[in-house]
PyMOL Python script that loads the backbone (N, CA, C, O; Angstrom):
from pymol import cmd

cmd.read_pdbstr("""\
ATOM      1  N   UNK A   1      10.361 195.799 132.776  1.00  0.00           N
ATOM      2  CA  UNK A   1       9.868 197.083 132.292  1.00  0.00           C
ATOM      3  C   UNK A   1      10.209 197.314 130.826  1.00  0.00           C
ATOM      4  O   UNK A   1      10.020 198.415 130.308  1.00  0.00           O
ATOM      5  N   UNK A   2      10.582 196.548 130.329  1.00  0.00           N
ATOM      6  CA  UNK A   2      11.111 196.950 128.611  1.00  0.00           C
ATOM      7  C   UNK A   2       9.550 196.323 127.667  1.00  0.00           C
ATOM      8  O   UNK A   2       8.817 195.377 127.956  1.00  0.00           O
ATOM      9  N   UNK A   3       9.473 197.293 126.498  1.00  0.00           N
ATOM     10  CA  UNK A   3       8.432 197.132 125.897  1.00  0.00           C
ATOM     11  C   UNK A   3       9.519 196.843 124.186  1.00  0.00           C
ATOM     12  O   UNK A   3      10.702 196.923 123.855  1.00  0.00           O
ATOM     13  N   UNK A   4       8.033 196.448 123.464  1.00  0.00           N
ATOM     14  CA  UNK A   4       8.951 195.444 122.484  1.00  0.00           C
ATOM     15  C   UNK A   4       8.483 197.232 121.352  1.00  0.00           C
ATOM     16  O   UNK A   4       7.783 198.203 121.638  1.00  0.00           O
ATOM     17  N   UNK A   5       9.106 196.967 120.403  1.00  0.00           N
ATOM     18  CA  UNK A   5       8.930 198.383 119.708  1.00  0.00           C
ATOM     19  C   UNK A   5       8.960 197.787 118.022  1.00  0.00           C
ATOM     20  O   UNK A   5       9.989 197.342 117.514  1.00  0.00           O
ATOM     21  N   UNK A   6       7.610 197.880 117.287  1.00  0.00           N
ATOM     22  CA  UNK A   6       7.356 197.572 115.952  1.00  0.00           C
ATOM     23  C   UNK A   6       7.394 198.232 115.234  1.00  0.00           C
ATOM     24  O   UNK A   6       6.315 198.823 115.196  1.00  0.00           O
ATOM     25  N   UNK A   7       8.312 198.711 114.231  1.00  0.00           N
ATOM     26  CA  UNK A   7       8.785 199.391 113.082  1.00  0.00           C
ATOM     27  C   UNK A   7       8.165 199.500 111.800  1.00  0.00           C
ATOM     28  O   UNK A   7       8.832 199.448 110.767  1.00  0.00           O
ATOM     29  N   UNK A   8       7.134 199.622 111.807  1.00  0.00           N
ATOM     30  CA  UNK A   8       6.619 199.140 110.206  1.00  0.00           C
ATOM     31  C   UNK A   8       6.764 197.714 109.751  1.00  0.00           C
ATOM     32  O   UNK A   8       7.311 196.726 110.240  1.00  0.00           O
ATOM     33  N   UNK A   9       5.830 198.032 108.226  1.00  0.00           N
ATOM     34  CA  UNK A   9       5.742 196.763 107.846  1.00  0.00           C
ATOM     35  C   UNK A   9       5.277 195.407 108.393  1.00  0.00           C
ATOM     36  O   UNK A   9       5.963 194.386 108.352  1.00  0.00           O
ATOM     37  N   UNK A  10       4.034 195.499 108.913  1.00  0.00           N
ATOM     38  CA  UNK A  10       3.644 194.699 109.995  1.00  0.00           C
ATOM     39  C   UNK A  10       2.958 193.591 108.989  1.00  0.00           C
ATOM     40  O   UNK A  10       2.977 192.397 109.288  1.00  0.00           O
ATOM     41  N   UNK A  11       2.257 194.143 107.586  1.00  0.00           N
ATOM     42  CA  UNK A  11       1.845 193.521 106.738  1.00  0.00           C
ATOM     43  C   UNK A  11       2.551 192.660 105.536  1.00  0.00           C
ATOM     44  O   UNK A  11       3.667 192.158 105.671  1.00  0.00           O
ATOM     45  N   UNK A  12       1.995 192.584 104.693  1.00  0.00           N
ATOM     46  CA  UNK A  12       2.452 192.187 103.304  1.00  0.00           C
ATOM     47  C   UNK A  12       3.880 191.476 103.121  1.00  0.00           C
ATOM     48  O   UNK A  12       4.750 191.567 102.254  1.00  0.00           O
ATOM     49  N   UNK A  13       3.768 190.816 104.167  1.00  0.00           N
ATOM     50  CA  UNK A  13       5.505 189.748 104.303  1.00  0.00           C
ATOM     51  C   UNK A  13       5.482 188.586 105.102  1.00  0.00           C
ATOM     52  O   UNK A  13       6.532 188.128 105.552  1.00  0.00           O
ATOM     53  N   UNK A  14       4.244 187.998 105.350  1.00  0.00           N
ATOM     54  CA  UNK A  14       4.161 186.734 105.969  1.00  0.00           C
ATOM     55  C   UNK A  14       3.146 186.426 105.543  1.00  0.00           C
ATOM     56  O   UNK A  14       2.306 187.193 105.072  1.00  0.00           O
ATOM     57  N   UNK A  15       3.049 184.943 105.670  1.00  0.00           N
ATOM     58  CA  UNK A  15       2.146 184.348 105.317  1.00  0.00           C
ATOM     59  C   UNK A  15       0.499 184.404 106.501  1.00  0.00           C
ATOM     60  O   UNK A  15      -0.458 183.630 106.483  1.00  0.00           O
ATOM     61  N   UNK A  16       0.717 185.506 107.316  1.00  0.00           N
ATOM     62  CA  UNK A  16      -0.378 185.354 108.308  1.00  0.00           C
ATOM     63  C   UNK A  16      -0.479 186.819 108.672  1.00  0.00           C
ATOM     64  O   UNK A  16      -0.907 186.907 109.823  1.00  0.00           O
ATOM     65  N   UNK A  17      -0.273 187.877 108.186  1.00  0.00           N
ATOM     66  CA  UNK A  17      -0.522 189.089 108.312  1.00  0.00           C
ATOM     67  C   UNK A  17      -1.438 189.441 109.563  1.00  0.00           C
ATOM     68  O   UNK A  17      -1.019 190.014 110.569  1.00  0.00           O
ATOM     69  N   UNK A  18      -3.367 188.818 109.267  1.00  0.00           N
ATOM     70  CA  UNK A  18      -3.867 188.981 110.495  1.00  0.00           C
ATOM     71  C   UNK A  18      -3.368 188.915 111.657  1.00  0.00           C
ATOM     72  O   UNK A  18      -3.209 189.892 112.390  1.00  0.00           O
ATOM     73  N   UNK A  19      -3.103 187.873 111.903  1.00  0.00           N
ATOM     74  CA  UNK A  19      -2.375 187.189 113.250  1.00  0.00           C
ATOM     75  C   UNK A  19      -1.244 187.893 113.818  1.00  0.00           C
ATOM     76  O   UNK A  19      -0.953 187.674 114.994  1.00  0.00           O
ATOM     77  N   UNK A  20      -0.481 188.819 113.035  1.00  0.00           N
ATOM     78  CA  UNK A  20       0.620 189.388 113.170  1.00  0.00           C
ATOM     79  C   UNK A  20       0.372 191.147 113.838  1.00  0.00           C
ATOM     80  O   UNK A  20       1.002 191.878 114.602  1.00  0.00           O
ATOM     81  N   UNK A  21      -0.998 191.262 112.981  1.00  0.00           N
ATOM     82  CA  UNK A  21      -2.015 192.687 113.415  1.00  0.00           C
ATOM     83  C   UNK A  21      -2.425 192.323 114.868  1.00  0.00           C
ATOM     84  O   UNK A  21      -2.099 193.190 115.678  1.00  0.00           O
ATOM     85  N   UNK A  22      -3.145 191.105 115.454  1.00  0.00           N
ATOM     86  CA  UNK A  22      -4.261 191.070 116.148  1.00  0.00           C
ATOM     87  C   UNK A  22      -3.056 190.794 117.387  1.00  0.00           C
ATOM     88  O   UNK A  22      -3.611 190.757 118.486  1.00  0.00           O
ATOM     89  N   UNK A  23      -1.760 190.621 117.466  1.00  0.00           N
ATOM     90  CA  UNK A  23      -0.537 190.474 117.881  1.00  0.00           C
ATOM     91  C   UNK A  23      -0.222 191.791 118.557  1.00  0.00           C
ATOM     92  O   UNK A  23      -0.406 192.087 119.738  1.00  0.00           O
ATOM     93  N   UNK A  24       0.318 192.566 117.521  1.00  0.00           N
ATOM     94  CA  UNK A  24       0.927 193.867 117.668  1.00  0.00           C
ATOM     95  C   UNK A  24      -0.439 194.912 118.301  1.00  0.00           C
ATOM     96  O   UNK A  24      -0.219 195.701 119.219  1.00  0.00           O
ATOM     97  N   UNK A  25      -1.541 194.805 117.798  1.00  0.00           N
ATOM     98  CA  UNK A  25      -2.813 196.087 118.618  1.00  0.00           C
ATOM     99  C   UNK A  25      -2.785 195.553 119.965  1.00  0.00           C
ATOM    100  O   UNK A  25      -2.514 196.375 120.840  1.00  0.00           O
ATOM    101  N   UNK A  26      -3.090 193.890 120.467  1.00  0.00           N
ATOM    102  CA  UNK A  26      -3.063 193.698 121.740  1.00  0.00           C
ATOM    103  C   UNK A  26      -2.330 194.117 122.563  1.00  0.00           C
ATOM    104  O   UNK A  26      -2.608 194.500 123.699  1.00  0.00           O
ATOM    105  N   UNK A  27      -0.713 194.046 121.716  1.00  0.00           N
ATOM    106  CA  UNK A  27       0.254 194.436 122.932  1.00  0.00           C
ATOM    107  C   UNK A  27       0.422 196.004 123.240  1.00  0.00           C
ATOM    108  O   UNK A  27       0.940 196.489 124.246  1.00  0.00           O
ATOM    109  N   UNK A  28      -0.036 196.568 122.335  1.00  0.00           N
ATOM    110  CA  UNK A  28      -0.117 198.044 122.215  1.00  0.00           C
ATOM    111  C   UNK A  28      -0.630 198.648 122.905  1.00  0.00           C
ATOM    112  O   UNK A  28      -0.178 199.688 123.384  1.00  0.00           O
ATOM    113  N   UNK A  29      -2.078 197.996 123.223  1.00  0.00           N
ATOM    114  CA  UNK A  29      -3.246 198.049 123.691  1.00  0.00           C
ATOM    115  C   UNK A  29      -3.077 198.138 125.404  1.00  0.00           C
ATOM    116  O   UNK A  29      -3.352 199.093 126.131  1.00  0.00           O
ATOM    117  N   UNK A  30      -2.401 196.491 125.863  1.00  0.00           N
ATOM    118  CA  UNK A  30      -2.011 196.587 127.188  1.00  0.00           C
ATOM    119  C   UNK A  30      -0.609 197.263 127.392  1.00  0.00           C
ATOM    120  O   UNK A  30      -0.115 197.206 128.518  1.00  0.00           O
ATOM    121  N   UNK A  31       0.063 197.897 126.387  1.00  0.00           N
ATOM    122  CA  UNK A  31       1.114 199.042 126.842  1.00  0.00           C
ATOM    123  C   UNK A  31       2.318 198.229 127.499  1.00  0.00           C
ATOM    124  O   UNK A  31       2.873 198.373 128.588  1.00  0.00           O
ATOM    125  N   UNK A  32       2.594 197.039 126.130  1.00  0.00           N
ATOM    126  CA  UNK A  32       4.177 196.374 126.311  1.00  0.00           C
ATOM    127  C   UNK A  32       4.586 196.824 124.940  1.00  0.00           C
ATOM    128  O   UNK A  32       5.746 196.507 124.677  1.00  0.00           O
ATOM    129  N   UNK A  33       4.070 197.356 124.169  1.00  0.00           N
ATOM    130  CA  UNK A  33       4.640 197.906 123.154  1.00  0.00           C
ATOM    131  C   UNK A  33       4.167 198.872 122.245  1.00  0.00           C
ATOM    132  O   UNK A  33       2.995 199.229 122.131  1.00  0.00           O
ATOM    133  N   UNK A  34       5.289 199.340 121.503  1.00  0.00           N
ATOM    134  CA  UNK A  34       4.806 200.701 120.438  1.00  0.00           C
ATOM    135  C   UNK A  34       5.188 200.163 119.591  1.00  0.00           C
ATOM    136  O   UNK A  34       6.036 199.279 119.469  1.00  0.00           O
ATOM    137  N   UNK A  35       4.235 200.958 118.576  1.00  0.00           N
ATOM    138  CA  UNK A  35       3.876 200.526 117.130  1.00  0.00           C
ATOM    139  C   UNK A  35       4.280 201.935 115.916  1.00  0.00           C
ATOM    140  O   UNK A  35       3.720 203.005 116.154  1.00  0.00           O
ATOM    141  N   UNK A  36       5.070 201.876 114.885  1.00  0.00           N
ATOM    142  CA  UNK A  36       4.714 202.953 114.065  1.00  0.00           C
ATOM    143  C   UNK A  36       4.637 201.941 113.306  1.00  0.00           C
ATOM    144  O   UNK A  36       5.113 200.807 113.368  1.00  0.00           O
ATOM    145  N   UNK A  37       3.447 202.910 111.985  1.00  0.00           N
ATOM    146  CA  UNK A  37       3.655 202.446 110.636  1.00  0.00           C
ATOM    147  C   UNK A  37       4.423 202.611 109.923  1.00  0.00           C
ATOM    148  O   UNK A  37       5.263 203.510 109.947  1.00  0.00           O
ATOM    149  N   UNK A  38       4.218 201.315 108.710  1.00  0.00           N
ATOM    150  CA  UNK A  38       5.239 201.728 107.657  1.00  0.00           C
ATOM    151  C   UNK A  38       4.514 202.455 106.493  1.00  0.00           C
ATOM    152  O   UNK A  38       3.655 203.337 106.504  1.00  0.00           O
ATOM    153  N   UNK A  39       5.310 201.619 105.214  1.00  0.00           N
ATOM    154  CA  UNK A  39       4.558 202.493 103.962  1.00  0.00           C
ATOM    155  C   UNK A  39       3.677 201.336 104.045  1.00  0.00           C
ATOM    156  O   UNK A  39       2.484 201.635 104.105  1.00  0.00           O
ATOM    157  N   UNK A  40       3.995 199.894 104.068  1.00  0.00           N
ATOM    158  CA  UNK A  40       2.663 199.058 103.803  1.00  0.00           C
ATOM    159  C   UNK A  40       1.348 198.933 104.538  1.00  0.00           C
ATOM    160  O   UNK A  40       0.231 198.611 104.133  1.00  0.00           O
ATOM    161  N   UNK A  41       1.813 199.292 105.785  1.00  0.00           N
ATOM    162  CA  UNK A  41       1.073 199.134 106.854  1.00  0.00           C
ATOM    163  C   UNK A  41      -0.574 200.785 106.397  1.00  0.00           C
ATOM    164  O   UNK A  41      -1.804 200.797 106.442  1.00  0.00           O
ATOM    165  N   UNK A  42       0.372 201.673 106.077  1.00  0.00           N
ATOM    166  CA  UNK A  42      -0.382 202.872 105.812  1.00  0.00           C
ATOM    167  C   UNK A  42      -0.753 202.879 104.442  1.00  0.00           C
ATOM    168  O   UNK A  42      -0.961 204.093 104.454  1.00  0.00           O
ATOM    169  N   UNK A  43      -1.042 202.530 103.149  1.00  0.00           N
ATOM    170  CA  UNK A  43      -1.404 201.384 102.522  1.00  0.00           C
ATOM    171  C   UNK A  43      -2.924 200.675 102.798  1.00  0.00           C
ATOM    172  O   UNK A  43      -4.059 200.902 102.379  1.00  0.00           O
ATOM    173  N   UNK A  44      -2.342 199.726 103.701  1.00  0.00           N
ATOM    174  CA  UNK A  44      -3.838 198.875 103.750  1.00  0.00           C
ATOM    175  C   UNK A  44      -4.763 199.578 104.477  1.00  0.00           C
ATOM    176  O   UNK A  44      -5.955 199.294 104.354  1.00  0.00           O
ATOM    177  N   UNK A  45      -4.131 201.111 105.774  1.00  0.00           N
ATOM    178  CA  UNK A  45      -5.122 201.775 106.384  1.00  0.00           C
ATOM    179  C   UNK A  45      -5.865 202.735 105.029  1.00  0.00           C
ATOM    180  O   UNK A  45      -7.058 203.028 105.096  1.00  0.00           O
ATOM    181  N   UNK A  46      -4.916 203.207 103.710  1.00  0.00           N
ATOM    182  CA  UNK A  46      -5.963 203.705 103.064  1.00  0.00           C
ATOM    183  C   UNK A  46      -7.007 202.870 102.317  1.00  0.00           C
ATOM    184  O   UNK A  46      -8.086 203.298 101.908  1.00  0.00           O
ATOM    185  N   UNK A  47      -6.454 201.381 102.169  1.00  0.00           N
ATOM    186  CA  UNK A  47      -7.844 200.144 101.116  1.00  0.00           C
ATOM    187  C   UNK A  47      -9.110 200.122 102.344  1.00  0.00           C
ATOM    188  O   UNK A  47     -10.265 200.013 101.933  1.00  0.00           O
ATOM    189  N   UNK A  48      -8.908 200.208 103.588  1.00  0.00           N
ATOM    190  CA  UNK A  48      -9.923 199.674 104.564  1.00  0.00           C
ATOM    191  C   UNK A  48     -10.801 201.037 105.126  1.00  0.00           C
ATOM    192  O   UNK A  48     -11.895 200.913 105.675  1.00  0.00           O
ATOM    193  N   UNK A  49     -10.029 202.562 104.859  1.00  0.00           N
ATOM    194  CA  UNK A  49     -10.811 203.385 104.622  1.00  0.00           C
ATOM    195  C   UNK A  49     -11.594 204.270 103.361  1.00  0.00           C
ATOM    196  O   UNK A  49     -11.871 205.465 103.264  1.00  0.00           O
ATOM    197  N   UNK A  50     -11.794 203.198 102.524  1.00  0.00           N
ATOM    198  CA  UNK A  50     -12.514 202.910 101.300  1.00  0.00           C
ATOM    199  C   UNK A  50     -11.260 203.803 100.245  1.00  0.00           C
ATOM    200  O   UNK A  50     -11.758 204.056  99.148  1.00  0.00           O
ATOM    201  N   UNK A  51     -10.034 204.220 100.355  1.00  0.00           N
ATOM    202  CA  UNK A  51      -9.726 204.765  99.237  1.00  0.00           C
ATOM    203  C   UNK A  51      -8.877 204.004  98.480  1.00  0.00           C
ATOM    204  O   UNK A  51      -8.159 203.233  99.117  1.00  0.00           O
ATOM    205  N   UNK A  52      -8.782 204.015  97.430  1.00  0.00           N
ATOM    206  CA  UNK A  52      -8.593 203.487  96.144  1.00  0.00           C
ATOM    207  C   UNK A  52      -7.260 203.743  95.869  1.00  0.00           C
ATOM    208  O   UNK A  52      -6.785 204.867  95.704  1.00  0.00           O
ATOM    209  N   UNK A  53      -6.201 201.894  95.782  1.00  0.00           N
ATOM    210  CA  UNK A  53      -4.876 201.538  96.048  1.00  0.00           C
ATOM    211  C   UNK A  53      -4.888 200.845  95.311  1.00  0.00           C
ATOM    212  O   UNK A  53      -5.934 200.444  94.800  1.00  0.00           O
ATOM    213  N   UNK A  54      -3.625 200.413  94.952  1.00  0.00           N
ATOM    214  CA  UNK A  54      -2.956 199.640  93.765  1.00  0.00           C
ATOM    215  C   UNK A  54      -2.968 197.969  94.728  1.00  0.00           C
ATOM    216  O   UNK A  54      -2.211 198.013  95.698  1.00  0.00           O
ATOM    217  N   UNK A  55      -3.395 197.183  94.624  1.00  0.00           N
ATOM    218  CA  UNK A  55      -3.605 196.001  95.122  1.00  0.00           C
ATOM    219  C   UNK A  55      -2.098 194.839  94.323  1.00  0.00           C
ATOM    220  O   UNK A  55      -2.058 193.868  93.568  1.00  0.00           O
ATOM    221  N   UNK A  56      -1.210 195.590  94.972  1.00  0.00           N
ATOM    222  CA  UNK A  56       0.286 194.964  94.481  1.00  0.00           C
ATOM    223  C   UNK A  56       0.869 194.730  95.892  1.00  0.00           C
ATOM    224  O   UNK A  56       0.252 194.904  96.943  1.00  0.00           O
ATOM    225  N   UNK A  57       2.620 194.156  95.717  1.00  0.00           N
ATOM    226  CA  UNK A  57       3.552 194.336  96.585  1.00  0.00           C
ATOM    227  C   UNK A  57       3.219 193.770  97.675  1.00  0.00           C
ATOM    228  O   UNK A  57       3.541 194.338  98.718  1.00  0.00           O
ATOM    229  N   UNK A  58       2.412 192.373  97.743  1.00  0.00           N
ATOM    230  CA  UNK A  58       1.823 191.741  98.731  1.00  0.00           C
ATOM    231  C   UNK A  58       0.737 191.840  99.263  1.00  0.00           C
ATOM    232  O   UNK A  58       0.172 190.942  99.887  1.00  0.00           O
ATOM    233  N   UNK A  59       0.178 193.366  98.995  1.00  0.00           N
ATOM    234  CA  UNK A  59      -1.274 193.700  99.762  1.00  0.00           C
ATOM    235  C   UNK A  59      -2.204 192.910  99.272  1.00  0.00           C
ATOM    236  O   UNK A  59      -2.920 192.264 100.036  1.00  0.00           O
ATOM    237  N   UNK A  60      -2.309 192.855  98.216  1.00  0.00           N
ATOM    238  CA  UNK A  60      -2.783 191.649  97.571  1.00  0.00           C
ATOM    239  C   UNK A  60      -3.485 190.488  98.199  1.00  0.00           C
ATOM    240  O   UNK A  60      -4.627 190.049  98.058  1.00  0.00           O
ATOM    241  N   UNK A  61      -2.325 190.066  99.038  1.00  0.00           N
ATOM    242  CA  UNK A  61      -2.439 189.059  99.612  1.00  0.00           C
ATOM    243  C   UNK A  61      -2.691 188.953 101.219  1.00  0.00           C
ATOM    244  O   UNK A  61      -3.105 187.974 101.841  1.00  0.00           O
ATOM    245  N   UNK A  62      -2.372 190.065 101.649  1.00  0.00           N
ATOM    246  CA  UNK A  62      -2.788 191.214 102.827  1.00  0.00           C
ATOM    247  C   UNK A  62      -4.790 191.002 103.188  1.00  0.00           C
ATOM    248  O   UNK A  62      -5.473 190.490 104.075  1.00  0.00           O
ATOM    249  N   UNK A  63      -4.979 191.569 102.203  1.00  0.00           N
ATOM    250  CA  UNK A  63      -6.449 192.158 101.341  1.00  0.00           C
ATOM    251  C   UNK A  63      -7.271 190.704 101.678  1.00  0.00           C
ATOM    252  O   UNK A  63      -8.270 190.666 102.396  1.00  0.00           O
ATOM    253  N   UNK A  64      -6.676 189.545 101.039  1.00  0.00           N
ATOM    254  CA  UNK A  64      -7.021 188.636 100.919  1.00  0.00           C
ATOM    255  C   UNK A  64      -7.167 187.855 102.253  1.00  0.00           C
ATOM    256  O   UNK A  64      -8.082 187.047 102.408  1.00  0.00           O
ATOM    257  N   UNK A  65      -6.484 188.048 102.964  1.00  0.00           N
ATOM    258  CA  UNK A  65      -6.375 186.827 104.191  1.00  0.00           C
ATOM    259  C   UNK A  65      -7.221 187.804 105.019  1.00  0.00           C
ATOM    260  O   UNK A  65      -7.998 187.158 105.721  1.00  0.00           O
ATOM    261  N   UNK A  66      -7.371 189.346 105.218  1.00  0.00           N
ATOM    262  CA  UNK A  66      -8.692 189.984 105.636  1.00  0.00           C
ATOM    263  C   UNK A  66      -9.998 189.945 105.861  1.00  0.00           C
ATOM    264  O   UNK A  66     -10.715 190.338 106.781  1.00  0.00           O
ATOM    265  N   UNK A  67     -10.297 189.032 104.177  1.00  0.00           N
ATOM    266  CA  UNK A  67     -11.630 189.027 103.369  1.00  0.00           C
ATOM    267  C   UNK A  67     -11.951 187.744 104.657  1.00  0.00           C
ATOM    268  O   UNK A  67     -13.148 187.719 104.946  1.00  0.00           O
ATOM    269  N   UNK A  68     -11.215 186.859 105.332  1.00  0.00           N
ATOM    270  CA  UNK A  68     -11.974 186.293 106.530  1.00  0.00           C
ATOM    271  C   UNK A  68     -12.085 186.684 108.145  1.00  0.00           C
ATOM    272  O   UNK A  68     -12.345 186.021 109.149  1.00  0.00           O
ATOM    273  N   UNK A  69     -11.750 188.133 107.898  1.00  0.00           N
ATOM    274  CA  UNK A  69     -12.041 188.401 109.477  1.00  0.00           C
ATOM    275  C   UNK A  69     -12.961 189.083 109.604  1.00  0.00           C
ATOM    276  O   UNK A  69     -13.781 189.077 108.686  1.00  0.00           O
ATOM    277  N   UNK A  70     -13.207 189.964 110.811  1.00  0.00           N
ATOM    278  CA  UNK A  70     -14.930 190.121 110.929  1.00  0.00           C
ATOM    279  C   UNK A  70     -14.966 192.008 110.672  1.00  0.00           C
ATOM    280  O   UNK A  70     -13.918 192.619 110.877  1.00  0.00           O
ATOM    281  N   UNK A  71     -15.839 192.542 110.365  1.00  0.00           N
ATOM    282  CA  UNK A  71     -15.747 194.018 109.410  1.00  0.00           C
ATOM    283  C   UNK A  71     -15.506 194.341 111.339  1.00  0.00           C
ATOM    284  O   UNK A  71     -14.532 195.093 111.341  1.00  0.00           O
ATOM    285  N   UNK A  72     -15.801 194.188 112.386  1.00  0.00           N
ATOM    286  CA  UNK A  72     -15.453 194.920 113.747  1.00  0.00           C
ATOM    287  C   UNK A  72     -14.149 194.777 113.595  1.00  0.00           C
ATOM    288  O   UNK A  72     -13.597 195.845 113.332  1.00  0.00           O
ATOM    289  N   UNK A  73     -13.297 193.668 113.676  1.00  0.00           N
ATOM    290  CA  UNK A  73     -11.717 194.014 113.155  1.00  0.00           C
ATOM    291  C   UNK A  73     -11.167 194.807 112.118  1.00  0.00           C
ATOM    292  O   UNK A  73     -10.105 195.419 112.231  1.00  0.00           O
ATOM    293  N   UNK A  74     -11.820 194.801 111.201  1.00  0.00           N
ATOM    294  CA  UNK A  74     -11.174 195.629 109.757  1.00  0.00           C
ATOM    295  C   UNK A  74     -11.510 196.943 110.159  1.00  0.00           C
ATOM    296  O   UNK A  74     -11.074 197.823 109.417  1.00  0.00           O
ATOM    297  N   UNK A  75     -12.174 197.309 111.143  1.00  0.00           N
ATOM    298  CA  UNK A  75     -12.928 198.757 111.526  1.00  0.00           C
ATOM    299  C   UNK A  75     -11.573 199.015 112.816  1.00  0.00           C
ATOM    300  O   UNK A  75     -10.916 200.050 112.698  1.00  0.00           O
ATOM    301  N   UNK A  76     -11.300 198.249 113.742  1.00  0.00           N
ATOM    302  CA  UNK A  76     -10.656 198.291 114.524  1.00  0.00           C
ATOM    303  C   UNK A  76      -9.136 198.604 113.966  1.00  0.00           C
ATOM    304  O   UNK A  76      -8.345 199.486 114.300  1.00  0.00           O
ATOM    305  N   UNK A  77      -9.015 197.444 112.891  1.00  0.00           N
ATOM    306  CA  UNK A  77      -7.292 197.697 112.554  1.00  0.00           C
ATOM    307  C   UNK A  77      -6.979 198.812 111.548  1.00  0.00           C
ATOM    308  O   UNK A  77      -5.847 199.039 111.120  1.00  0.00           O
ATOM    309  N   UNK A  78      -8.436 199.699 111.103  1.00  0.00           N
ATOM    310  CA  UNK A  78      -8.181 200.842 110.264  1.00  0.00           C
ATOM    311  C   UNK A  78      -8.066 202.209 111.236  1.00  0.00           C
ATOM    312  O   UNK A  78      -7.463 203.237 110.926  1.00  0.00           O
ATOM    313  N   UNK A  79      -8.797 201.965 112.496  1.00  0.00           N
ATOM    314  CA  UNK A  79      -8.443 202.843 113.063  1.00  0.00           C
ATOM    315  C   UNK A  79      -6.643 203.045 114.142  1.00  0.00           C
ATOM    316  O   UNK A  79      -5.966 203.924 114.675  1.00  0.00           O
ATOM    317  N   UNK A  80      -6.645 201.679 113.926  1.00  0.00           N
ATOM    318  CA  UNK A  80      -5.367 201.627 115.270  1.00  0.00           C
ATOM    319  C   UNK A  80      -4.024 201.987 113.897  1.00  0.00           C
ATOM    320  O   UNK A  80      -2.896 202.386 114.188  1.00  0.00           O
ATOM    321  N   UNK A  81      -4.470 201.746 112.528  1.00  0.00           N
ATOM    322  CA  UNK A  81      -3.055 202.064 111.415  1.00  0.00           C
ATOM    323  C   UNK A  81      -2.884 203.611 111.253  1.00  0.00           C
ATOM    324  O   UNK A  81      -1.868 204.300 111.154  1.00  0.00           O
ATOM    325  N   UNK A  82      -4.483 203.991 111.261  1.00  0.00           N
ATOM    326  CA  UNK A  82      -4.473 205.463 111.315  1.00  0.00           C
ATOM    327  C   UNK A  82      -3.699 206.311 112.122  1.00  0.00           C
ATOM    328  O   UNK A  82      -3.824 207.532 112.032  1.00  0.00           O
TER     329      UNK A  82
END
""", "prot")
cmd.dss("prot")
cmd.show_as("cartoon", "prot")
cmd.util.cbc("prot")
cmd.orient("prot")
């Protein structure tokens, strides 16, 4: 019965960010774990709901490993950061 519990910062600190998102919504999703955001995490939910961010501090690179997943995910992981 124990669920795993994610603290922020889910982004902008590994080399696989997606994978680390598509990770944490699943388990969220089937209800083995909770999720808050951080500052980075809330961040990339404002670049993916079109508002206008400083593309530093890793997002950068966040942003970048994004630009290959599919706009139904980037729609999905802007609503689940929200």
């Amino acid at each position: 019965n124990r669920k795993a519990v994610f603290v922020g910062d889910l982004t902008d600190r590994g080399p696989d960010s997606p994978s680390v998102l598509k990770l944490v919504m699943s388990m969220v999703q089937a209800g083995t774990a909770y999720c808050v955001c951080g500052n980075h995490d809330s961040k990339l939910q404002k670049h993916l709901s079109g508002k206008k961010v400083q593309l530093k501090h890793g997002l950068e690179t966040t942003v970048e490993q994004l630009e290959k997943e599919t706009d139904e995910f980037k729609q999905k992981l802007e609503k689940f950061l929200y």
